[in-house]
C-alpha positions as CSV (number, residue, x, y, z in Angstrom):
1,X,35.9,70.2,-8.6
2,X,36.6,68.0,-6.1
3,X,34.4,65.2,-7.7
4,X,37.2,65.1,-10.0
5,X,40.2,64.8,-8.0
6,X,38.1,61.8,-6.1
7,X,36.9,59.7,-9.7
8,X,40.5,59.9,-10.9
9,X,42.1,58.9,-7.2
10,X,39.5,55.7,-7.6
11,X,40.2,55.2,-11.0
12,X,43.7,55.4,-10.7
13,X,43.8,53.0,-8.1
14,X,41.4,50.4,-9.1
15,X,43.2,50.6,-12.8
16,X,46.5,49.8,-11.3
17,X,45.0,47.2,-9.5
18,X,43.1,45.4,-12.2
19,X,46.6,46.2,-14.8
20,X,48.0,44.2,-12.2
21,X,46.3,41.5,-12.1
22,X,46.3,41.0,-15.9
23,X,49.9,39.8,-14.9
24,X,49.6,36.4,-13.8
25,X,53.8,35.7,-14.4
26,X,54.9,38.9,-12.9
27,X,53.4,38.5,-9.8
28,X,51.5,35.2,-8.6
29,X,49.6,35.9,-6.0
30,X,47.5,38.8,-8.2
31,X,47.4,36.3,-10.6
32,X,45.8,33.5,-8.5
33,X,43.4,36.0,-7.2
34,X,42.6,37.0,-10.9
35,X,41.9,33.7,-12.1
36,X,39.7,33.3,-8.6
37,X,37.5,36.1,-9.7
38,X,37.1,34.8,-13.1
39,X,39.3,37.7,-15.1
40,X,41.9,35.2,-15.6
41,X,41.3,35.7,-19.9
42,X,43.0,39.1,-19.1
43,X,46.4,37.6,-19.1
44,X,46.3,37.4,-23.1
45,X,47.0,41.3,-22.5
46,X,49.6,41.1,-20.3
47,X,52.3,43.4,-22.0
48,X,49.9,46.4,-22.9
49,X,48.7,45.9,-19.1
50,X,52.2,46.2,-17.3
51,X,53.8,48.5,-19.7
52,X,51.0,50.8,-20.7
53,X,48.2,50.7,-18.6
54,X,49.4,50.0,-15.4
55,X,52.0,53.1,-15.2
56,X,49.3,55.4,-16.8
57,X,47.1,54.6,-13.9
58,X,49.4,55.0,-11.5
59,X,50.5,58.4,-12.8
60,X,46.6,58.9,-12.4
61,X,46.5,58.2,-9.1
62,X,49.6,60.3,-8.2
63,X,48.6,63.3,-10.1
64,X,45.1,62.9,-8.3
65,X,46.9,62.7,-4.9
66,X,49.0,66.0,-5.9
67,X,45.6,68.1,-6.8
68,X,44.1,66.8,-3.9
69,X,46.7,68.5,-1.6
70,X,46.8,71.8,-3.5
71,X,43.0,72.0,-2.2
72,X,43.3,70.3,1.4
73,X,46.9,71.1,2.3
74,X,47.1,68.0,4.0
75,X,51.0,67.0,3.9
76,X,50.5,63.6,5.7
77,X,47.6,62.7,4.0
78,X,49.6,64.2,0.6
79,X,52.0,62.0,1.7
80,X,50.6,58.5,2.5
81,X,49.0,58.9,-1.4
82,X,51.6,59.5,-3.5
83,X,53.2,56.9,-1.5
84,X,51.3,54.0,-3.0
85,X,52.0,55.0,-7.0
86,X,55.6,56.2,-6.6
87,X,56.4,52.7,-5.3
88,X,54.3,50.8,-8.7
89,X,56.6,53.5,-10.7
90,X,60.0,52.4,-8.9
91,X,59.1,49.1,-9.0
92,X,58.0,49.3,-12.6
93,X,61.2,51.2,-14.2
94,X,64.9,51.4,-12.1
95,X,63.9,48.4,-9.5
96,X,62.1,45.4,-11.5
97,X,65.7,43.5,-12.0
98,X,65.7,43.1,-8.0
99,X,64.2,40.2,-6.2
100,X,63.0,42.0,-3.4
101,X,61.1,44.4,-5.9
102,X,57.6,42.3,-5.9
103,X,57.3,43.0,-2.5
104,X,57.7,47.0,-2.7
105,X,55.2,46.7,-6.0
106,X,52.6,44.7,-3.5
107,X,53.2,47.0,-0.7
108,X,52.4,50.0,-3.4
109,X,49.3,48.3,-4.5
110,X,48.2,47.8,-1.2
111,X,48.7,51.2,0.2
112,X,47.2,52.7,-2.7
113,X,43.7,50.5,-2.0
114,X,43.8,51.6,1.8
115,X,44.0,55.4,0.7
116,X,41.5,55.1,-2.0
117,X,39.3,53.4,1.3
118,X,40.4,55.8,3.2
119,X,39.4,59.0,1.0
120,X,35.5,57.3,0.7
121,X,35.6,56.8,4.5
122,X,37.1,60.1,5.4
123,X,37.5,62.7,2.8
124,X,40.2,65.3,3.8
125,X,38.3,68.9,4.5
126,X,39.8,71.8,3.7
127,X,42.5,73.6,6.1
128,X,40.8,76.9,7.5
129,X,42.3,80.4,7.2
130,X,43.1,80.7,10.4
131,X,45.5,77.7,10.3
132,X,43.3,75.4,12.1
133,X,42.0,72.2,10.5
134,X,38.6,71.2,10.5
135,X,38.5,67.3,10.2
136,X,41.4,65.4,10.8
C-alpha cells in the first residue's frame, strides 16, 4: 500500500510540474526552461494543461499527501506536503487576477519538488504505539 501513496505523490508532482511548463505565457521562466529541454511543442496544449491537467495533478499530489499522513501520522511532514498543491490550487482559481500570484504558484511548484525529493530521500516511518517515532 504504501507503493501507492509514493507513485501518486511523484506523479502528482512531476505532472504539475511538466502541466506547468506547457505554459510558456503564464509563466516565463517555466517556459524558458521548457523550451531549454526541448518540450517547448507542448505549448500548442496550453489550455487543456493549465485548466485540466495541471489542477488534476495537483489534487493528486494533495490527496497522496493526505493518505500518506493517515499511515505515518506525521503532522509536519503532512503539513509541508499539502502545502506545495494547495498553493497551485489558490493560485490556479480565487488568486490568478493578482500580480503577486506567479510567485505563490512558483513557490507551490517548488515546495512540491523538494517534498517529492524529500519522501525518496527519507520516507516517513510509521509512528510506534507507544507514541514514540521511529525515523524522524
Amino acid at each position: 500500500m504504501w507503493w501507492i501513496n509514493r507513485f501518486f505523490d511523484k506523479t502528482g508532482s512531476v505532472g504539475a510540474i511538466v502541466a506547468a511548463m506547457g505554459c510558456a505565457s503564464c509563466f516565463p521562466a517555466l517556459g524558458t526552461l521548457s523550451a531549454s529541454l526541448g518540450i517547448g511543442f507542448l505549448a500548442q496544449f496550453e489550455g487543456l494543461f493549465i485548466n485540466t491537467l495541471l489542477p488534476v495533478f495537483a489534487w493528486i499530489t494533495l490527496a497522496a499527501n493526505g493518505i500518506a499522513f493517515l499511515s505515518h501520522r506525521r503532522w509536519w511532514r503532512a503539513a509541508v506536503g499539502i502545502s506545495g498543491p494547495i498553493m497551485i490550487l489558490l493560485t490556479l482559481y480565487p488568486l490568478w487576477q493578482y500580480g503577486w500570484s506567479s510567485y505563490l504558484f512558483y513557490l507551490g511548484l517548488a515546495l512540491s519538488l523538494l517534498v517529492a525529493i524529500w519522501d525518496i530521500v527519507s520516507p516517513p516511518a510509521k509512528s510506534c504505539a507507544s507514541g514514540q517515532h521511529a525515523q524522524l
